[in-house]
Backbone as CSV, one residue per row, in Angstrom:
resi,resn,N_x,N_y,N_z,CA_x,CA_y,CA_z,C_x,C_y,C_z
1,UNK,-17.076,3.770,13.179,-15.749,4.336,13.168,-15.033,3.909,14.443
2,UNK,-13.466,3.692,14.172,-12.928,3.368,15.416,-12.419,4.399,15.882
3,UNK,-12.329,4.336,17.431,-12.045,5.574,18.078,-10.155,5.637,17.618
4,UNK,-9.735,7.256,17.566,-8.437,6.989,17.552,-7.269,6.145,18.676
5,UNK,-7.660,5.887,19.621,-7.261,5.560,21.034,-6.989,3.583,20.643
6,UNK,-8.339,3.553,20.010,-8.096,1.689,19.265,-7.136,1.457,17.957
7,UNK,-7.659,2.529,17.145,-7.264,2.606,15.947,-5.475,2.099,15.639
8,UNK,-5.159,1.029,15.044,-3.766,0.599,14.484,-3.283,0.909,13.740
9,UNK,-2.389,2.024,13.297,-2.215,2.130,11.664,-0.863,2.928,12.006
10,UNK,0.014,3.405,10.921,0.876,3.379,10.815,1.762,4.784,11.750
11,UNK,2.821,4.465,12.474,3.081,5.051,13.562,4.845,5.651,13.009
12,UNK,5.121,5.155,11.947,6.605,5.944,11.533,6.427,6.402,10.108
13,UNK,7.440,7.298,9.547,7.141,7.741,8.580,7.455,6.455,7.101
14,UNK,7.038,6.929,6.082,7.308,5.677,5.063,8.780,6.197,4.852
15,UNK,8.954,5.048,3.956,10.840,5.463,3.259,10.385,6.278,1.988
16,UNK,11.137,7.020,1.722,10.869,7.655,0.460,10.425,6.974,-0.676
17,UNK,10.707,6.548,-1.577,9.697,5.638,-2.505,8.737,5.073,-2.197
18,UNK,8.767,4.829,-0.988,7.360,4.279,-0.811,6.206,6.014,-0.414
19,UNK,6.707,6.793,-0.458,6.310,8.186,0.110,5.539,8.527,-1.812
20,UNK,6.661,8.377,-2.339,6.670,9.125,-3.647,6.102,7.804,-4.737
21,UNK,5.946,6.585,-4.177,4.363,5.635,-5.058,3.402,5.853,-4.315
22,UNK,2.931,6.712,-2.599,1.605,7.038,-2.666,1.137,8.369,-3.828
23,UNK,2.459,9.276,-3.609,1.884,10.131,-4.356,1.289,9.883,-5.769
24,UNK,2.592,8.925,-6.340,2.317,8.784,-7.821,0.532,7.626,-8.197
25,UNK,0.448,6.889,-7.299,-0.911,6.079,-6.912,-2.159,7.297,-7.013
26,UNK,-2.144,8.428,-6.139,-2.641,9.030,-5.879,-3.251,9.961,-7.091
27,UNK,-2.263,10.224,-7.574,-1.992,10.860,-9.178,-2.586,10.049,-10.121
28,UNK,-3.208,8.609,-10.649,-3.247,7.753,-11.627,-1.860,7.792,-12.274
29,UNK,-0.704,7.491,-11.473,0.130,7.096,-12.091,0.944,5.642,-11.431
30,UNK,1.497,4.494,-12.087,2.127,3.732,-11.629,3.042,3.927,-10.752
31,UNK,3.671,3.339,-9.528,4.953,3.688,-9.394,5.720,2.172,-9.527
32,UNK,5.889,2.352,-10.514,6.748,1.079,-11.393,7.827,0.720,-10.322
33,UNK,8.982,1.686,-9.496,9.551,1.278,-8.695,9.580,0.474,-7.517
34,UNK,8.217,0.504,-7.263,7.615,-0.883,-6.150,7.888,-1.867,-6.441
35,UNK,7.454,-2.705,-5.759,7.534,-4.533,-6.667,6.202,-4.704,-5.750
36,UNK,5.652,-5.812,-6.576,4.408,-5.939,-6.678,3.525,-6.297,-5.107
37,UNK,4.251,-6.936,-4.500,3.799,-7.107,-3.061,3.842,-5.365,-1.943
38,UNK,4.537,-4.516,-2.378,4.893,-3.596,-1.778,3.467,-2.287,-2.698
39,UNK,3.762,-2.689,-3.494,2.166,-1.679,-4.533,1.046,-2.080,-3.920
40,UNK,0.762,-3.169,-3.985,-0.168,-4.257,-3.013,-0.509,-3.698,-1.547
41,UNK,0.125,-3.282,-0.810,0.288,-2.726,0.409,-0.055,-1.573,0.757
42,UNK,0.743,-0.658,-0.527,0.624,0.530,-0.586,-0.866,0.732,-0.700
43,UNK,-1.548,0.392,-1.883,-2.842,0.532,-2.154,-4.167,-0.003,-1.187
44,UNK,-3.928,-1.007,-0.721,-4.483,-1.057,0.686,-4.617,-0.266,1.442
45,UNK,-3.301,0.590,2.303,-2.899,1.676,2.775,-3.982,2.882,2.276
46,UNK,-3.667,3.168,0.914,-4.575,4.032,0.590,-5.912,4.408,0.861
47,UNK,-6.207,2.793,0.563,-7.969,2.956,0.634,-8.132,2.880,1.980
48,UNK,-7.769,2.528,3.003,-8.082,2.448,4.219,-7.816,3.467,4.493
49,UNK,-7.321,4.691,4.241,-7.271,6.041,4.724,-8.711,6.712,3.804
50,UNK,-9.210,7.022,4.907,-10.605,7.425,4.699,-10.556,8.995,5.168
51,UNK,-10.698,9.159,6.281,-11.546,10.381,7.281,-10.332,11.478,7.122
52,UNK,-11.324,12.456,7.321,-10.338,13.424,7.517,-9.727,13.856,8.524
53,UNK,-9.742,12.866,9.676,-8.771,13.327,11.048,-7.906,12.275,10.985
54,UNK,-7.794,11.286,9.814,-6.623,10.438,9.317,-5.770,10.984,8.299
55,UNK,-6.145,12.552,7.611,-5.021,13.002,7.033,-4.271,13.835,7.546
56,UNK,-3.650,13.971,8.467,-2.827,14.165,9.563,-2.021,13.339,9.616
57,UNK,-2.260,12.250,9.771,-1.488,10.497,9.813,-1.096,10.838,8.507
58,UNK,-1.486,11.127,7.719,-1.357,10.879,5.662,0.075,11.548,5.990
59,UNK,-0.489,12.946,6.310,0.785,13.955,6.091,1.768,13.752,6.473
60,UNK,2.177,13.189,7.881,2.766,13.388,9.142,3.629,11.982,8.733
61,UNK,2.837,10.738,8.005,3.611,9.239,7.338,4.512,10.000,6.029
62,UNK,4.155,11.051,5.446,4.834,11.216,3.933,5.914,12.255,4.756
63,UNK,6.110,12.355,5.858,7.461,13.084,6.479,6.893,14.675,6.002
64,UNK,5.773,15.353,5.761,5.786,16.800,5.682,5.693,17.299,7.018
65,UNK,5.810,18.633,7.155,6.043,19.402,8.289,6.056,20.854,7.855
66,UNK,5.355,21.458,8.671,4.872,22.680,8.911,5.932,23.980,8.912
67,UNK,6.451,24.633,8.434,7.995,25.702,8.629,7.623,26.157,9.384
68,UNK,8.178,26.990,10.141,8.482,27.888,11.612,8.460,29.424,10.729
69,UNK,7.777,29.750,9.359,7.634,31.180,8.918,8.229,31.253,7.426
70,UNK,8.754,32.258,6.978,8.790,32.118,5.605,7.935,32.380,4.198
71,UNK,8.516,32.591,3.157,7.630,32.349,1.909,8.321,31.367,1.385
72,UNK,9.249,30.641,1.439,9.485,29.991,0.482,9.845,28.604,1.184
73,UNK,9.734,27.585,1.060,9.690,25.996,1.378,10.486,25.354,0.296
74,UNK,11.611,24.432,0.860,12.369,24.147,-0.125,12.428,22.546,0.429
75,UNK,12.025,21.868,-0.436,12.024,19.857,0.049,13.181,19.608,-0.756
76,UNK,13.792,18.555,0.150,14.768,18.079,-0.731,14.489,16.052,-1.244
77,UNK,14.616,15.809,-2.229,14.968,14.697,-1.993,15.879,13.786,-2.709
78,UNK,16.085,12.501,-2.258,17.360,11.775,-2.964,16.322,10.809,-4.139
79,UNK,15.596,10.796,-4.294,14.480,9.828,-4.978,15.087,10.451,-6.738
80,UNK,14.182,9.605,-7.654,15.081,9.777,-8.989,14.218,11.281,-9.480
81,UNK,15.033,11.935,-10.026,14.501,13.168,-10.294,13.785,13.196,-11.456
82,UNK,13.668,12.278,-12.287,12.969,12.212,-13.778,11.346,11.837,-13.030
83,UNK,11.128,11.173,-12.040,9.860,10.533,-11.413,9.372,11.996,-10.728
84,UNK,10.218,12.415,-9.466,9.860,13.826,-8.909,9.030,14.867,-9.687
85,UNK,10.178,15.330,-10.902,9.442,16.207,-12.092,8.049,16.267,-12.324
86,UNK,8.127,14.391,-12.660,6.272,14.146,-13.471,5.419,14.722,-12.482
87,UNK,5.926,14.067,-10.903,4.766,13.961,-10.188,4.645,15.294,-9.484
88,UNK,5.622,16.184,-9.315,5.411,17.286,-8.712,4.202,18.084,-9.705
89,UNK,4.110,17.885,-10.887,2.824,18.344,-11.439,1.616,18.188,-11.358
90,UNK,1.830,17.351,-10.571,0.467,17.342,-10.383,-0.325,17.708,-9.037
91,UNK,-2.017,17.524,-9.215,-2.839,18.080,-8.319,-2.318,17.754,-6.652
92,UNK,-2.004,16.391,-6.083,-1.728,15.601,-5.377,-0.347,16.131,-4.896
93,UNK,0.438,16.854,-5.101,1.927,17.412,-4.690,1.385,18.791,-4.351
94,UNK,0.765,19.391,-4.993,0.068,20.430,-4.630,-1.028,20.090,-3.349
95,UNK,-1.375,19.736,-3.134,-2.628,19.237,-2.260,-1.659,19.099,-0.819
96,UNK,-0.430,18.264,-1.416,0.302,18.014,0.264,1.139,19.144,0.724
97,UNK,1.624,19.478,-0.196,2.165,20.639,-0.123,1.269,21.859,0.909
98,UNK,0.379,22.033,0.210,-0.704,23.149,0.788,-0.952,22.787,2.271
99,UNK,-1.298,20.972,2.471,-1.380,20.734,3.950,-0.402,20.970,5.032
100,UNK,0.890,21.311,4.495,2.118,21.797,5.196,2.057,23.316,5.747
101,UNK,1.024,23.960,4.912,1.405,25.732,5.022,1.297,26.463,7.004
102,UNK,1.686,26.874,7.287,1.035,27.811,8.091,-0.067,28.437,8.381
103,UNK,-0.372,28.722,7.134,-1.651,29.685,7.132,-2.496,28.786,6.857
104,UNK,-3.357,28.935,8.040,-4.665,27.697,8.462,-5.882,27.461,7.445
105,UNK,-6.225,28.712,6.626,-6.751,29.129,5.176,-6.006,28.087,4.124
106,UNK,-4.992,27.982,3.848,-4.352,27.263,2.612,-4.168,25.999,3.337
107,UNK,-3.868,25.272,4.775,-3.835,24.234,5.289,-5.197,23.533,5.038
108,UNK,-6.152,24.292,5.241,-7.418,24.129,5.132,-8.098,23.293,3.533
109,UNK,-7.240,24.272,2.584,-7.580,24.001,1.274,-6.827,22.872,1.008
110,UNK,-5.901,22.447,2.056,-4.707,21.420,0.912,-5.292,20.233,1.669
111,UNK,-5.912,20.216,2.823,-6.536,18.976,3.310,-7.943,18.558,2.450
112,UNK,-8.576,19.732,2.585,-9.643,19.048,1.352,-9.341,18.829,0.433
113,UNK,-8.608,19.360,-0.505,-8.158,18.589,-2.062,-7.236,17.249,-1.827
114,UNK,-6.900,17.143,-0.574,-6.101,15.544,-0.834,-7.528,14.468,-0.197
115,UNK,-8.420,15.248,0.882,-8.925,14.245,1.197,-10.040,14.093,-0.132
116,UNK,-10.288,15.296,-1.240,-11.185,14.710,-1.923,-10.089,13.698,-3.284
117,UNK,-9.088,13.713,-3.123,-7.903,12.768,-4.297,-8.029,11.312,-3.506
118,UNK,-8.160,11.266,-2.308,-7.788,9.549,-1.721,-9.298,9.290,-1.219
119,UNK,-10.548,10.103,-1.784,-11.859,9.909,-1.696,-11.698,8.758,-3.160
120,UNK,-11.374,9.839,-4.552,-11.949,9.746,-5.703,-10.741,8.196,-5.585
121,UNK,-9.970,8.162,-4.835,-8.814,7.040,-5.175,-9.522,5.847,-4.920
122,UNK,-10.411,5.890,-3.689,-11.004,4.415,-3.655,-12.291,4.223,-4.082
């Protein structure tokens, strides 16, 4: 393993579609909106995210963030809403979602269900 201090990998957040084809990747679903060199990348990306002190990096690249209190969390985005719909159903929107919470109990749970989704991914 490389120490984080060597380690190269990605240091800004993605652009949204490229945010919302990891998810849909993540999901077994296409994200048709890529073009093929950029899916290519993405999926690389993927599998090279391994460990679980690299889903932090996962979270922190897909622009989530932690609220300052609350019950209710409201994301917005400009991405096409017929794609959002599908994919918010699934396990993998839930999983990142959960890694956002406050409560270190459900943070807890949403890191293991994504790190076991980008386990089963590669």
């Amino acid at each position: 393993m490389v120490p984080a201090a060597q380690r190269q990998g990605r240091t800004r957040s993605w652009a949204e579609h490229t945010a919302w084809g990891a998810v849909a990747e993540l999901a077994g679903r296409a994200p048709e909106w890529l073009g093929d060199a950029q899916a290519s990348r993405l999926r690389r990306a993927l599998r090279e995210t391994a460990d679980a002190d690299e889903l932090d990096g996962v979270v922190s690249s897909l622009g989530l963030r932690p609220g300052a209190g609350g019950h209710v969390v409201l994301r917005a985005t400009a991405f096409d809403v017929a794609v959002v719909a599908d994919l918010v159903r699934t396990p993998v929107v839930a999983a990142l979602d959960a890694t956002t919470s406050t409560d270190s109990r459900v943070r807890g749970v949403g890191h293991r269900a994504l790190s076991d989704v980008v386990r089963s991914y590669r």
